[in-house]
N, C-alpha and C positions, 0 to 999 in steps of 0.2 A: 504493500500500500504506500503510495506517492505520501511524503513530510510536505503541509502545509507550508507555504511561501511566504517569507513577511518582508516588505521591503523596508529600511527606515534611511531615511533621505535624512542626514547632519547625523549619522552614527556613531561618530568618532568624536564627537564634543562631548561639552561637560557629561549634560544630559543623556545623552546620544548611549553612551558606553555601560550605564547600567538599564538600558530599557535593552538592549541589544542582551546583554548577559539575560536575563529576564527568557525572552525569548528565547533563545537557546537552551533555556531548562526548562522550558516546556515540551524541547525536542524540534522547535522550528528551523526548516532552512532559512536563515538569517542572510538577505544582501542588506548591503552598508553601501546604501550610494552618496556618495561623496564626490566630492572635487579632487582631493588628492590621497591617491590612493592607497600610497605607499605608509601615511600618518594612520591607515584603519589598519596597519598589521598584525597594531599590539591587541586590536580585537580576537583576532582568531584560537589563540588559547583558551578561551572563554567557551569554546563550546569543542567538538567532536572536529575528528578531519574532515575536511570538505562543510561543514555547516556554516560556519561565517563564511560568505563571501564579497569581500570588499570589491567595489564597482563602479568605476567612473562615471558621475551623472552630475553632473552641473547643474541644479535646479533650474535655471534658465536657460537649458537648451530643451526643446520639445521634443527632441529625439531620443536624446539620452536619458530623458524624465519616461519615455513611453516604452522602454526597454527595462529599465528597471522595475517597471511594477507592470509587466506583461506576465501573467501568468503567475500573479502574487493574492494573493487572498486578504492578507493585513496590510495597511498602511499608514504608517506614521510620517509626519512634518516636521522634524525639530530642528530646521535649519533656521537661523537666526543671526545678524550685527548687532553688535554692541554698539559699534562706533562705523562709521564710514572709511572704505580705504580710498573710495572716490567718490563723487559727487553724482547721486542719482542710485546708489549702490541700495538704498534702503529700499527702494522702489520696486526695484528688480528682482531682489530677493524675497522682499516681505510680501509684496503684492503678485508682481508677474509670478513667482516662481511659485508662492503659493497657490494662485490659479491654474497653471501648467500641473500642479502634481493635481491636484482636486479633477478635472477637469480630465484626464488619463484617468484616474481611479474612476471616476464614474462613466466614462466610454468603456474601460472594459470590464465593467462590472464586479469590481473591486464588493468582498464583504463588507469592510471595518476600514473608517478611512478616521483617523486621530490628528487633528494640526495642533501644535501646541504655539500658541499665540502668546500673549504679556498682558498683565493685567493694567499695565499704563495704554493699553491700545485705548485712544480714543479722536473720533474722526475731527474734532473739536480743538485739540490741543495743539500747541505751539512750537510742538517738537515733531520730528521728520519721523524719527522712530515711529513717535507713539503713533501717526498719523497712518505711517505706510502698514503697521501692525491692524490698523480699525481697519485699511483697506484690505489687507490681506483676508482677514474674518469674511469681510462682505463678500470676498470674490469666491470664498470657499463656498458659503451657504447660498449663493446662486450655483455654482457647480456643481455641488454635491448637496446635496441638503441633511440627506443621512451622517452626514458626517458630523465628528464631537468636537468639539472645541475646547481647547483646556487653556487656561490664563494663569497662570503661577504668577505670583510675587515675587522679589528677589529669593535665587534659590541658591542656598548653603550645600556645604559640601566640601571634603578635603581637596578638592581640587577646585573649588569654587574662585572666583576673581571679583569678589566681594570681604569679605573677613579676611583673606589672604593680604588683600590690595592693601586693606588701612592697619595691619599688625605690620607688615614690611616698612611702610609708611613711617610708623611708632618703632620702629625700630633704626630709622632711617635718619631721622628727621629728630630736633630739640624741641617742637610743638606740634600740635595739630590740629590743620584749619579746620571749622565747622562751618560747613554750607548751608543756609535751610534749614538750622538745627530742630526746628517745629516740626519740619514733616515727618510722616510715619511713616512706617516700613513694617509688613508683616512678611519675614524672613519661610520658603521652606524647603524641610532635608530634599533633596536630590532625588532619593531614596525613595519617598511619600509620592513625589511626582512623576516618577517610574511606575511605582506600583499603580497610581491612577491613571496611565497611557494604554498598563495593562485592563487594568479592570474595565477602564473604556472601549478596548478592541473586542471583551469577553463578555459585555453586556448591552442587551438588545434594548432596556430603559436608557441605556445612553445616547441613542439614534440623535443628529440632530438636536443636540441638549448643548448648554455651555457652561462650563463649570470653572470656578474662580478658586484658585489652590493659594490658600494661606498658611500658616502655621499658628501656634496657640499662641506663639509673642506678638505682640504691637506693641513697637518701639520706636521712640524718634529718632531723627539719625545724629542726634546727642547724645539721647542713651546709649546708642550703638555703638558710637566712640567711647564711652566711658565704660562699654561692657568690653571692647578690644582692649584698653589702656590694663584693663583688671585682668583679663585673664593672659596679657603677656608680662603682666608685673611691668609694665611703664609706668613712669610719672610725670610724663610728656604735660606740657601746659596745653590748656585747648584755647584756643584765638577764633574769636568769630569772625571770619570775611562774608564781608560786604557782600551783593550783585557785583557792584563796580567792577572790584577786585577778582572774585572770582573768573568774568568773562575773559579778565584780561590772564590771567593764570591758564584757563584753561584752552585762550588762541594759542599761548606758547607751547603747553603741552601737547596739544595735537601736532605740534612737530617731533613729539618725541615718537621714538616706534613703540609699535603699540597702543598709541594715543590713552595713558590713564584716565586722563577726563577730556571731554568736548563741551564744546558750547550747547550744542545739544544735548550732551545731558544734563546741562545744567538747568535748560528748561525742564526735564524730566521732573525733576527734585523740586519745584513748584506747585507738585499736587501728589496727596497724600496715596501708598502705593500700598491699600488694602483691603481687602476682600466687601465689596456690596453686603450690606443689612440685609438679609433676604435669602442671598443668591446660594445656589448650591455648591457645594465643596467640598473636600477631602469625602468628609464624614456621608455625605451621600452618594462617594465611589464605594463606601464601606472600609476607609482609610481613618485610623488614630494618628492627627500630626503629631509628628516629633518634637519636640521642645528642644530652642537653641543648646540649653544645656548639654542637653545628650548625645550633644556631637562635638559643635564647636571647640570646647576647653583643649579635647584632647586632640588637635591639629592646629593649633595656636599655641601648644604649649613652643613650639619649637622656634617660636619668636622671641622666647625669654632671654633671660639676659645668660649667656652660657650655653644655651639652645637647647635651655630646660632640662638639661641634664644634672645642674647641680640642685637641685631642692633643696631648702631647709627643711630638718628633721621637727618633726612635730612633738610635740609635747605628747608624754605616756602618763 
């Protein structure tokens, strides 16, 4: 009997590598269609010989999106920019490419079609992201309508480029700036959001449904700096910058590689980034969120001072 086909488009990112592991221990042939191929290899231990199979697909080629989910039964979306490498990049990817995979899943008849979107997607907003993100949604549920949609929050994880970014930071740096220190942030495990990719491909209540993935914290992104400063043992000063200031920090840093901040995301951090009063989530994939605690501490420790290897002993 033929192993079910799951194709997951951004398999090798953060996200990408524990919803892939996931499937794989369900026994699925697993393609990882990606842009570059060679960065999916560390995937292929994670399941049986021949089960992962990494696969050049460039969400924005129509060709290359309609070969990878030919003959696929599941389908997942987690391709995603944080930041632009060029101008127009958010568009292409968040909108076009999301329509091109939506738009193949439902011509060939695709089961299970999962986009994992952001929960700053909004058509309204002042930022390219969040903007091209509300597009991306719309163009899915004209293509597919069966399909689920999932909005996480900023999502934690030892390999996350959030609590990493600002302990490196605090490790780095004599102070640290606070942007926007009022807005909220509902942080979630990696982990929780995999598992609800899953559950959303394995449940027929989620046809068509959109569900908003928080975790049990809501915190400012003061607190959020005062929770990194404590759990790498800094005593880093916090300095609140301006708008002013920031935009002008964050034009220069977008020449750094990697861009850590953009102008763009600075508009982001102007509106609070947590779960709708109402909406459904975690808990009605049939998911308990994780609590920061339960992760964060112990992949932060190694921003301490010593790199957490030398502890003081505790009082008996």
């Amino acid at each position: 009997m033929a192993r079910s086909v799951a194709t997951v488009f951004g398999g090798s990112g953060f996200i990408g590598r524990y919803v892939v592991k996931r499937l794989a221990a369900q026994g699925r042939i697993v393609r990882v269609a990606v842009r570059d191929t060679e960065a999916a290899l560390f995937l292929k231990p994670m399941g049986a010989v021949g089960q992962i199979v990494p696969l050049h697909a460039p969400v924005t080629d129509p060709g290359y999106v309609a070969r990878a989910i030919e003959g696929a039964s599941l389908v997942v979306n987690l391709v995603g920019l944080l930041a632009e490498p060029r101008a127009g990049a958010f568009e292409a990817v968040h909108t076009t490419g999301a329509r091109l995979v939506a738009e193949a899943a439902s011509a060939m008849g695709v089961e299970r079609l999962v986009h994992v979107s952001a929960l700053g997607a909004r058509a309204d907003s002042r930022s390219r992201y969040a903007t091209s993100k509300a597009a991306g949604e719309a163009a899915v549920r004209a293509a597919c309508p069966r399909a689920t949609i999932l909005r996480p929050s900023v999502v934690f994880g030892q390999e996350d480029r959030f609590f990493n970014l600002f302990a490196e930071m605090a490790r780095m740096l004599p102070f640290m700036p606070v942007i926007a220190g009022a807005t909220k942030f509902q942080p979630v495990y990696v982990g929780d959001v995999a598992d609800a990719v899953l559950a959303a491909l394995g449940s027929a209540e989620a046809e068509g449904r959109t569900y908003e993935l928080g975790g049990p914290d809501v915190l400012s992104f003061r607190e959020i700096i005062a929770f990194v400063l404590r759990e790498t043992h800094r005593g880093n000063r916090t300095i609140d910058v301006g708008p002013g200031l920031a935009r002008f920090k964050a034009r220069l840093l977008e020449l750094v590689p990697g861009k850590p901040l953009t102008r763009d995301q600075l508009l982001l951090l102007e509106q609070d980034n947590v779960v709708a009063e109402g909406a459904a989530g975690l808990r009605a994939l049939g998911i308990a969120p994780t609590p920061l605690d339960l992760v964060v501490p112990a992949y932060l420790r190694r921003y301490r001072p010593g790199g957490g290897r030398r502890e003081p002993l505790e009082a008996v």
